[in-house]
C-alpha positions as CSV (number, residue, x, y, z in Angstrom):
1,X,-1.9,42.1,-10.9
2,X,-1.2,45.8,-9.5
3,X,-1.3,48.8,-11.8
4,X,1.7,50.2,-12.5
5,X,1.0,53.1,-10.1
6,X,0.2,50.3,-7.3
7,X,-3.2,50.9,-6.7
8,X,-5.9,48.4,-6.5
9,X,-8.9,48.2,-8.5
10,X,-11.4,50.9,-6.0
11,X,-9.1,53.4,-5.8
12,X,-9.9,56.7,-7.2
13,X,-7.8,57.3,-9.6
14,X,-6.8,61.3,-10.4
15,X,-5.0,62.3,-13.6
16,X,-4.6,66.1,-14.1
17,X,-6.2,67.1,-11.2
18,X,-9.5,65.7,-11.5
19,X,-11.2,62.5,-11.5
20,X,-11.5,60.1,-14.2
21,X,-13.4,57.7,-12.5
22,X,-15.1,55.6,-9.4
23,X,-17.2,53.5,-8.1
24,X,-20.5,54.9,-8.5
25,X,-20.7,55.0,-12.0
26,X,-23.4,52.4,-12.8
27,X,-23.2,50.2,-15.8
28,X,-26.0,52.3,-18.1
29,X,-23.4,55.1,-17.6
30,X,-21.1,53.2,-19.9
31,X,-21.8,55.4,-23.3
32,X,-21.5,58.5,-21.2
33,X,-17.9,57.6,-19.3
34,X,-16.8,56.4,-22.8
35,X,-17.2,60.0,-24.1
36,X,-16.0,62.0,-21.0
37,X,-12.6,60.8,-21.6
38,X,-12.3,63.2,-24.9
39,X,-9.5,66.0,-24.9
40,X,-8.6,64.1,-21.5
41,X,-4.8,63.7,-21.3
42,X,-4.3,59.9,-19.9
43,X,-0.6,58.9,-19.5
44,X,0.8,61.7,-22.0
45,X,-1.7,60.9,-24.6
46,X,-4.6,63.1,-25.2
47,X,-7.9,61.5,-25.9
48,X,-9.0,62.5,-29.6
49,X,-11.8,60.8,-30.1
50,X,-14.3,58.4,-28.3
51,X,-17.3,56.3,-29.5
52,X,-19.5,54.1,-28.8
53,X,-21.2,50.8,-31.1
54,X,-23.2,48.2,-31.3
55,X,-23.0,45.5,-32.6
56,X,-24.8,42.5,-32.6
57,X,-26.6,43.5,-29.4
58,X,-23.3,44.5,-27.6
59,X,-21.9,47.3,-26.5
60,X,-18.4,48.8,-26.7
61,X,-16.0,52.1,-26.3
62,X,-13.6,52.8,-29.0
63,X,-11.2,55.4,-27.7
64,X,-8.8,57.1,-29.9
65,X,-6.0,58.9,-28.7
66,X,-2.1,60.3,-29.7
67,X,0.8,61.7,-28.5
68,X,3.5,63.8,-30.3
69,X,5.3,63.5,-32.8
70,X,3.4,60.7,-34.2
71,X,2.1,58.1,-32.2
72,X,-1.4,57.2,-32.3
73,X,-3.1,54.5,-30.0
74,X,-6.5,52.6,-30.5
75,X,-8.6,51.2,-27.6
76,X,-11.5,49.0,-27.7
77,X,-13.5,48.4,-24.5
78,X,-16.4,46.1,-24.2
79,X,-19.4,47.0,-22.2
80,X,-19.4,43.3,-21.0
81,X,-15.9,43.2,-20.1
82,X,-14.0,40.2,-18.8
83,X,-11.6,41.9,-17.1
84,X,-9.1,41.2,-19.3
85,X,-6.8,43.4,-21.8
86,X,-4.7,42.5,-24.4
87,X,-2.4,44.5,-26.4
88,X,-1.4,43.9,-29.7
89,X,1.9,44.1,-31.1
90,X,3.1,45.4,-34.8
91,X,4.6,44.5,-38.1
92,X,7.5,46.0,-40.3
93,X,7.9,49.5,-39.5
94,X,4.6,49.9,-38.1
95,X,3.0,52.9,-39.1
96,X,-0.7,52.0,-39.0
97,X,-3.0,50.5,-36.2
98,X,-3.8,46.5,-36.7
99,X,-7.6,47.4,-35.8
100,X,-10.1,45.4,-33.8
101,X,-12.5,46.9,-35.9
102,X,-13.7,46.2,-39.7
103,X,-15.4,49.3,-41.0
104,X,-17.1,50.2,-44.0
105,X,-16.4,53.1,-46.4
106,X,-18.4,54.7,-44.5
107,X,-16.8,54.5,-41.3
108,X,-19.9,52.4,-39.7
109,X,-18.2,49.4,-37.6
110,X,-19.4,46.1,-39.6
111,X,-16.8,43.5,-37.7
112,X,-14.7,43.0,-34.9
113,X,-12.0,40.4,-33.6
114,X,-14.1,37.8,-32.1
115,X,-12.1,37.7,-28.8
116,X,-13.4,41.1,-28.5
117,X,-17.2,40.2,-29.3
118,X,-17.3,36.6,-28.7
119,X,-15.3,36.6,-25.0
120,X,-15.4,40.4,-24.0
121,X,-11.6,41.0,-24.3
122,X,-10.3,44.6,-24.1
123,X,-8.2,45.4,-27.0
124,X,-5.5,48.0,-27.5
125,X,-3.0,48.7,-30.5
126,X,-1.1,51.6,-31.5
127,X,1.0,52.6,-34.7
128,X,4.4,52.2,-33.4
129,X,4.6,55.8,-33.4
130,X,4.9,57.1,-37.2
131,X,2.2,57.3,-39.7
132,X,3.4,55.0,-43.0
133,X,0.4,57.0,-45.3
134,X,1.7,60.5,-44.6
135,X,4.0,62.5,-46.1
136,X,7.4,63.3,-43.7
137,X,5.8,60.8,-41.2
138,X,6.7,57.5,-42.3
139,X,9.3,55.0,-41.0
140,X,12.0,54.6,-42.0
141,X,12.7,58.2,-43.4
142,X,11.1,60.1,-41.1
143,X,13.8,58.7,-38.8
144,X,16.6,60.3,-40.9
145,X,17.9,63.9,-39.7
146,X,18.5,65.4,-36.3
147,X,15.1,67.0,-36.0
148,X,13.9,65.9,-32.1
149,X,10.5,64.5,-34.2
150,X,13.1,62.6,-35.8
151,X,14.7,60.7,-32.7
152,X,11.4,60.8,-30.8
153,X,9.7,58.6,-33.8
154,X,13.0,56.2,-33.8
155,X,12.7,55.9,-29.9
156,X,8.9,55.5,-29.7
157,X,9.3,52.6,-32.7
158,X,12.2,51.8,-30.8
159,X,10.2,50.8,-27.4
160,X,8.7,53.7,-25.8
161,X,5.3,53.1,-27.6
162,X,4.7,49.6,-26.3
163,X,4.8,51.3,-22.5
164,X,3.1,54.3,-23.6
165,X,0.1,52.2,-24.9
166,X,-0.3,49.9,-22.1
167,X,-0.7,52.5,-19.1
168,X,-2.6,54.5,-21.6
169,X,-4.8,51.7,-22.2
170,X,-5.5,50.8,-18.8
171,X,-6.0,54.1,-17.1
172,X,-8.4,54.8,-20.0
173,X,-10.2,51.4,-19.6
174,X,-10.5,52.4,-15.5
175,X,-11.9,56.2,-16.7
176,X,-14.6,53.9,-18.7
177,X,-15.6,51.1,-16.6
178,X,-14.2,52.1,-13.0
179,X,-11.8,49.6,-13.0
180,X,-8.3,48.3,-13.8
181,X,-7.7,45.1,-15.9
182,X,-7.9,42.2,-13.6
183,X,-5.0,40.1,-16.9
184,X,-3.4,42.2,-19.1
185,X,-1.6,40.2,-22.0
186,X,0.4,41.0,-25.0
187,X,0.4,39.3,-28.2
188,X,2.7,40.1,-31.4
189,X,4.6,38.6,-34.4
190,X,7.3,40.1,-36.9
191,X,8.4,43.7,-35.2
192,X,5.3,42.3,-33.0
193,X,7.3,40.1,-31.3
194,X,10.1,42.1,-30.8
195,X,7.6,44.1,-29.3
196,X,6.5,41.5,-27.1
197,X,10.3,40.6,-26.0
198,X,10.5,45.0,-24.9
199,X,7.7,44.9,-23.2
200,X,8.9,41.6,-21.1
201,X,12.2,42.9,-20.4
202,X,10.7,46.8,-19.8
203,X,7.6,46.5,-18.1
204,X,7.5,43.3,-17.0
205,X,4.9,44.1,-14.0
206,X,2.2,45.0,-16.4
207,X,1.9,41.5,-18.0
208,X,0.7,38.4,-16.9
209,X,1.6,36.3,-19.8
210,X,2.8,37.4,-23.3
211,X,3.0,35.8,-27.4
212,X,5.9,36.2,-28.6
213,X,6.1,34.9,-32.3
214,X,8.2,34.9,-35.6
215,X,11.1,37.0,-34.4
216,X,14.4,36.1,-32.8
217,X,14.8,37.4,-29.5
218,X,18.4,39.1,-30.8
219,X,17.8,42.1,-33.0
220,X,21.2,42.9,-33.5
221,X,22.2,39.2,-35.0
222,X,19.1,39.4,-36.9
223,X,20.1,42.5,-38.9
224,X,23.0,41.6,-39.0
225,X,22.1,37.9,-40.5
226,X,19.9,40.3,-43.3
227,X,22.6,42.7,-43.9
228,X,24.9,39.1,-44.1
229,X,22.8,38.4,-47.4
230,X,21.6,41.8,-48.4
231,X,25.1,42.9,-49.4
232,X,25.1,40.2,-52.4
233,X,22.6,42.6,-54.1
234,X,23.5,44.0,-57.0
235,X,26.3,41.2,-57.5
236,X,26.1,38.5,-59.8
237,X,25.2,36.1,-56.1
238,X,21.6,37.5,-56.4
239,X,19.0,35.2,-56.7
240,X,15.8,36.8,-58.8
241,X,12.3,35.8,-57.0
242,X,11.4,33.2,-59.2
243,X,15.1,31.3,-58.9
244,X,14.0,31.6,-54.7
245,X,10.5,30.0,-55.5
246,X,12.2,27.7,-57.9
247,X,14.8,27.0,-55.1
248,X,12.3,26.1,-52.8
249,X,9.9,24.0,-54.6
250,X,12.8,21.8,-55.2
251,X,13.8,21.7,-51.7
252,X,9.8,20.6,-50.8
253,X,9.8,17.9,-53.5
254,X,12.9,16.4,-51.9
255,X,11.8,16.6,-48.1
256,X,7.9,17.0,-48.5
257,X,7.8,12.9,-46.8
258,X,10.1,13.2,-44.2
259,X,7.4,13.8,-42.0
260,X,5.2,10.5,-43.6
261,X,3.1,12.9,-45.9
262,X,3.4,14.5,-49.0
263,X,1.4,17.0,-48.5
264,X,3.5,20.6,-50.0
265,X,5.0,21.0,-46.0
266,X,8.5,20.9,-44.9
267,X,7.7,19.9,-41.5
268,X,10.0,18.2,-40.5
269,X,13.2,21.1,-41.3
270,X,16.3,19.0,-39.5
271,X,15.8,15.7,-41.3
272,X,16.3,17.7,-44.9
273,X,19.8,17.1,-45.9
274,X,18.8,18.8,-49.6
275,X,21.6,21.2,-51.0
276,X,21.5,24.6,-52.8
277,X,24.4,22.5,-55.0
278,X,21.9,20.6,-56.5
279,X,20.7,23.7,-58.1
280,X,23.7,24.1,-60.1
281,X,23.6,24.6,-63.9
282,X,26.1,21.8,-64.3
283,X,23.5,19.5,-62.3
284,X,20.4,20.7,-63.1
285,X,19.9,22.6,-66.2
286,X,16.9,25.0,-66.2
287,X,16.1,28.0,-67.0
288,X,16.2,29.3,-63.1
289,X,19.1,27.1,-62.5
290,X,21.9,28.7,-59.9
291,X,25.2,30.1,-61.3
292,X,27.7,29.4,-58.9
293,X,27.7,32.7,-57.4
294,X,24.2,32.4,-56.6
295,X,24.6,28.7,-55.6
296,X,27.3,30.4,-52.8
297,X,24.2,33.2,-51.6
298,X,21.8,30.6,-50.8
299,X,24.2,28.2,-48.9
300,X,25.4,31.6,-47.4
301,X,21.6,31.6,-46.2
302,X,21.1,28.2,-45.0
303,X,24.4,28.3,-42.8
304,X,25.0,29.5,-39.8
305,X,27.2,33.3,-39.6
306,X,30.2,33.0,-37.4
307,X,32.4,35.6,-36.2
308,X,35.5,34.8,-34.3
309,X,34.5,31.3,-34.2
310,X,30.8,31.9,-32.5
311,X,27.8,31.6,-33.9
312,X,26.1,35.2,-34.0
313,X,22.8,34.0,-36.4
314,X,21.6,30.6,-37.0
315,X,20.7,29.7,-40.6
316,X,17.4,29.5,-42.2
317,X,15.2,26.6,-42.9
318,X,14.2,26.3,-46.4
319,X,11.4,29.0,-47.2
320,X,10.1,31.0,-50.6
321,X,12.0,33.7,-50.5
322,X,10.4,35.4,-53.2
323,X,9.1,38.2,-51.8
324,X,11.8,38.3,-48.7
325,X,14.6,38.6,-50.1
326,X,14.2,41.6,-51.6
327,X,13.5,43.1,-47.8
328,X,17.0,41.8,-46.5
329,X,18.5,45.2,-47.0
330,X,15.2,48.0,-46.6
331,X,14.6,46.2,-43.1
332,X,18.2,45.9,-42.1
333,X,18.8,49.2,-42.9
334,X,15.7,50.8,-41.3
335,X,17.3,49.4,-37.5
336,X,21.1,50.2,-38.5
337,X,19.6,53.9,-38.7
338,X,17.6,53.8,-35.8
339,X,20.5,52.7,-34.2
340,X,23.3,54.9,-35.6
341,X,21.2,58.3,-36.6
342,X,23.2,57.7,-39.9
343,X,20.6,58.2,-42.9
344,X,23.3,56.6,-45.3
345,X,22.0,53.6,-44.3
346,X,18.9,54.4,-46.4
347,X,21.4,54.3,-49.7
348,X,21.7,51.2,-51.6
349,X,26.1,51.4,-50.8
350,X,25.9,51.5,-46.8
351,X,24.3,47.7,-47.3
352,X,26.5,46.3,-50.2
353,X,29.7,47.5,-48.3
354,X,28.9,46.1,-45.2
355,X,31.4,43.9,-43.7
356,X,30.7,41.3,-41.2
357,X,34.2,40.9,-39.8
358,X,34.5,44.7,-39.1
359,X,31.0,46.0,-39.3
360,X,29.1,43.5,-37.1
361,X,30.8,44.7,-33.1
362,X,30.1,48.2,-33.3
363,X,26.5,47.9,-35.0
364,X,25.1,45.4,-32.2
365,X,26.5,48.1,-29.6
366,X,24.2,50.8,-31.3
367,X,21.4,49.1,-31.8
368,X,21.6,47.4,-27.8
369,X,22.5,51.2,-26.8
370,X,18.8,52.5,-29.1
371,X,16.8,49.9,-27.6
372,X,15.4,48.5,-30.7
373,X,17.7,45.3,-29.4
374,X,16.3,42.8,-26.8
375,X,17.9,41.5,-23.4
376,X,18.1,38.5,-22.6
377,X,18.1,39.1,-18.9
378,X,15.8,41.0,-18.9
379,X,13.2,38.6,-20.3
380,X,14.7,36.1,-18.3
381,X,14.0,37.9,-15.6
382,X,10.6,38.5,-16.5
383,X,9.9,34.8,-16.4
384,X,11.4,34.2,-13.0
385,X,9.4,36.8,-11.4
386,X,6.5,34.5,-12.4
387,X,5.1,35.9,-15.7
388,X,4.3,33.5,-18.6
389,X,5.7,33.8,-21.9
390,X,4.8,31.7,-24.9
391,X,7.5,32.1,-27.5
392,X,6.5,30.3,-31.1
393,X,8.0,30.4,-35.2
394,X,7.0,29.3,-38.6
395,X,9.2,26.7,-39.8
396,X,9.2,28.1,-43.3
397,X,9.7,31.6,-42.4
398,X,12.2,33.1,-45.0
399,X,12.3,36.8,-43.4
400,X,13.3,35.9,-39.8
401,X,15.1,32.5,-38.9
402,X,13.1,30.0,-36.5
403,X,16.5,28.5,-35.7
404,X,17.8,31.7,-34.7
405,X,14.6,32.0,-32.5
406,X,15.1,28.4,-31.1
407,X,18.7,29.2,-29.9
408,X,18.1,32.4,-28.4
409,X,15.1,31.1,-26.5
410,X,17.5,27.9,-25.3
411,X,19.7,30.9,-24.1
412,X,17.2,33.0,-22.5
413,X,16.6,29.6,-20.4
414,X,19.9,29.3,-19.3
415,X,19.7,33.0,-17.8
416,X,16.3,32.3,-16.0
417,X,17.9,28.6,-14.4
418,X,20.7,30.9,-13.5
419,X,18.3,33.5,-11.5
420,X,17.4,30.5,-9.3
421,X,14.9,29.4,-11.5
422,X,14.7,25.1,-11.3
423,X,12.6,24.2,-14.3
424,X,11.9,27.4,-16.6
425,X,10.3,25.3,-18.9
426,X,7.4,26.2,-16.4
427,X,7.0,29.8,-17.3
428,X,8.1,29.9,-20.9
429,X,8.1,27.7,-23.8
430,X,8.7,27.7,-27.5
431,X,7.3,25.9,-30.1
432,X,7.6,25.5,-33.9
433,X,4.5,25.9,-36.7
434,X,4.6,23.5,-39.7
435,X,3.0,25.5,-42.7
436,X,3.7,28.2,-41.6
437,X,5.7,31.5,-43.6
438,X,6.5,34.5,-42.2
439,X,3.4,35.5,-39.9
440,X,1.1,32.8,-41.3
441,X,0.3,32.0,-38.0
442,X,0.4,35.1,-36.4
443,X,-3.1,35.7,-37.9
444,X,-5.3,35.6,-34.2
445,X,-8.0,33.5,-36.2
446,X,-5.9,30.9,-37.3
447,X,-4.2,29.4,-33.7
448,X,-6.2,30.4,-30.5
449,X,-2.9,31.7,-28.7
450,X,-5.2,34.0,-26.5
451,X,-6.6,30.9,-24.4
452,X,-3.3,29.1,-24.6
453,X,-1.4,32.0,-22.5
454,X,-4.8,33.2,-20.6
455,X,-5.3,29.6,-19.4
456,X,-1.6,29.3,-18.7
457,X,-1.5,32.7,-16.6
458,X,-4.7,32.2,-14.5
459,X,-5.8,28.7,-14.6
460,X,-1.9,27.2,-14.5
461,X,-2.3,25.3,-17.5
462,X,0.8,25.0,-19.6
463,X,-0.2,25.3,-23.8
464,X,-0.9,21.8,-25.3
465,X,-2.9,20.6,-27.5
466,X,-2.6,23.6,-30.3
467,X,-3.2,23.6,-33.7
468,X,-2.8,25.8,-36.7
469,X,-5.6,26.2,-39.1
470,X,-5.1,27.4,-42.6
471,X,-5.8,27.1,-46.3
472,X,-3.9,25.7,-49.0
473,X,-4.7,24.5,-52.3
474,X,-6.5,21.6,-51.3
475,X,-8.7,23.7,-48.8
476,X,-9.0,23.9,-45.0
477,X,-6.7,22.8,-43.3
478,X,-5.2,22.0,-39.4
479,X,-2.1,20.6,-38.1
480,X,-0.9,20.5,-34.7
481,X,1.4,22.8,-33.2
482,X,4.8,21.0,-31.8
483,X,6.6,22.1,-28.8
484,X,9.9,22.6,-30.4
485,X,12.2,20.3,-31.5
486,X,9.5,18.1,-31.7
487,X,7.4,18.3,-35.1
488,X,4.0,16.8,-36.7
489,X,4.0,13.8,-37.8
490,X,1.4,12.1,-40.0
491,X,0.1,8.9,-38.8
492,X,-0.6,6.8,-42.1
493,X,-4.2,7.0,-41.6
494,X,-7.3,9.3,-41.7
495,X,-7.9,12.5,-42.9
496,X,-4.5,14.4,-43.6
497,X,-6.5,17.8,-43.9
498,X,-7.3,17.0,-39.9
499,X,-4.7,18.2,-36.9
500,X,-6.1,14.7,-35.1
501,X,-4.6,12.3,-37.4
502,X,-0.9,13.7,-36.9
503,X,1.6,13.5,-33.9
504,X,4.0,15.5,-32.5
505,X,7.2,13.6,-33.0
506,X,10.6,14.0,-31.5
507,X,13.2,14.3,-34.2
């Protein structure tokens, strides 16, 4: 694929004046092009720092670099490199690098990702352009005010620090080794995957194939689908943590087989017909029982929200909610600000008082008009020009709903038929990860989703055969990974700890 300046790999490339690279650096100049790039300025970032390790008889480049107000961008380059980059997306609010690199308290390097060591990967990641352990840096109140460091952190957070990071990355990476990325990949989950949606719909020419997991494509019904449950806080709807777990240990116990295992996995989310009314205190007495306020909040959650008879969110699968809940509102409210410049949104009242009738148009306009929302066309377009996207959710995530995800990616097909497109299916797909919570499977170690869109993007072979490896309390486990609407069935026999003895199953 062609830099985003157009040049092929050869070229000499000239930022600032002077050279930052070419041909005729030979390889045992690695350590010494790896350190030339310090206080160099590549792509608006200046170079702060740059290193180089070994580790385990390998070579490799750390380069550090930032750009103002806040953003700060890591870069990992292996002297035996494959030629291939990816960039990895982040989580929350961002605010800190998610690091290639396991130090010790000493600083030494002690571990890396082993796509970096084991297959030679480039790897780049960057803070999303606040810092979340500083003072009057952090997201989401260093957005607040109308300071220019203010609106520059919202719009880098926004999108501008995915493109930032990825022509910094690969002109620094071409100032190392003397040339450009031959793939270049991205690969995110949570805010990660909304980053991966930007940087389809944005930059589309810089990716061959990108992950985009446990988000919804649709930022705007998203918050709005938080803000939809957040504003039963403080009311007598509001569940506490443990009546969430309690909520949805009783859902397992009543849908755990409807995939032919009791094993502690809803996998199998369509088929459960179990009610939040069958939490009632009139039907089941306990000490976590729901009042029926509280019954109405988790049915609210479970349903679909309409507005003007269209569905703008799809409702959630059953999930512990214990610890998302409680986020509805601080995440919401961190993207209604972005989008508005309002800071009242970082008040408990602007979240209670939201109302979805009157409140939902003009918020989805702000945040589409910030760019923290996606576009549809965009991606779609991005997968008719040929790139590769690989779209996947946990079916038990509680903080962003996989049936929201589902329909939007449905959508996004519908767009990419549209632009001439025959069978979309053949650049993009989505599938659905039983046992999985929010991000369970975003964890690179646990699903190898680095081969499934490399092999997809340069060998043609569409993602099959995945599988999700985890612990529960039983110990190691894997289970297959189901294109969705299809999901994991157990087959009656052999080990149920093993991803071999289940099938994918159409609903």
């Amino acid at each position: 694929m062609l830099n985003r300046i157009g040049l092929v790999p050869g070229l000499l490339l000239v930022v600032m004046g002077s050279p930052l690279w070419s041909q005729t650096s030979e390889p045992d100049d690695f350590a010494a092009s790896c350190s030339a790039t310090v206080n160099r300025i590549i792509s608006g970032v200046t170079v702060t720092g740059a290193e180089t390790f070994t580790l385990e008889g390998s070579s490799y480049c750390v380069v550090d670099g930032t750009r103002a107000p806040f953003l700060d961008i890591e870069l990992v380059i292996p002297k035996a490199w494959s030629g291939q980059l990816l960039q990895r997306g982040g989580g929350g609010f961002d605010g800190t690098i998610r690091s290639a690199l396991s130090r010790s308290e000493t600083g030494e390097v002690i571990g890396l990702l082993p796509l970096v060591a084991d297959r030679g990967v480039a790897y780049v990641a960057s803070n999303g352009g606040n810092r979340a352990k500083v003072e009057g840096e952090a997201a989401p109140q260093v957005w607040a005010g109308e300071s220019p460091r203010a609106r520059d952190s919202a719009i880098d957070y926004a999108y501008r620090a995915t493109g930032t990071t990825i022509f910094f990355a690969k002109e620094a990476i071409a100032a190392v080794q003397g040339r450009y990325p031959e793939h270049s990949y991205f690969n995110g989950c949570s805010n990660g995957g909304r980053n991966a949606y930007i940087a389809a719909q944005r930059w589309p020419a810089e990716y061959d194939g990108i992950v985009a997991g446990c988000e919804t494509m649709d930022m705007a019904g998203q918050t709005l689908g938080w803000l939809n449950i957040g504003r039963f806080d403080g009311t007598p709807g509001q569940l506490s943590p443990e009546q969430y777990s309690f909520a949805y240990r009783e859902a397992v116990a009543a849908c755990d087989e409807d995939d032919g295992l009791r094993d502690g996995i809803i996998a199998n989310p369509r088929a459960c017909e179990f009610r939040p009314a069958e939490l009632a205190c009139d039907t089941k007495p306990t000490d976590l029982c729901l009042s029926p306020e509280q019954v109405a909040t988790l049915d609210t959650l479970l349903s679909d929200v309409e507005l003007d008879g269209q569905v703008v969110y799809k409702g959630y699968n059953w999930a512990d909610l214990s610890s998302y809940g409680p986020r509805y509102n601080q995440l919401a409210s961190g993207f209604a600000l972005i989008a508005t410049g309002d800071a009242g949104w970082l008040t408990p009242e602007y979240p209670r008082a939201f109302d979805p009738e009157h409140d939902s148009a003009p918020l989805s306009l702000a945040m589409l008009r910030s760019g923290t929302d996606q576009d549809l066309i965009g991606v779609a377009q991005y997968v008719a020009g040929g790139g590769k996207l690989l779209s996947w959710h946990g079916n038990s995530d509680g903080l962003l709903s996989p049936n929201a995800h589902a329909a939007k990616h449905a959508e996004m097909l519908d767009l990419a038929r549209e632009l001439g497109m025959e069978t979309p299916r053949e650049g993009a797909m989505f599938f659905t990860v039983a046992g999985s919570n929010h991000n369970g499977a975003g964890d690179m170690r646990g699903v190898d989703w680095f081969t499934a869109i490399s092999d997809w993007a340069e060998k043609g072979r569409q993602p099959a055969g995945l599988t999700y490896t985890f612990e529960d309390a039983s110990g190691p486990r894997s289970i297959p990974i189901c294109e969705y609407p299809a999901f994991p069935r157990y087959s009656g026999t052999g080990d149920p700890a093993k991803a071999e003895n289940f099938a994918c199953t159409a609903p």
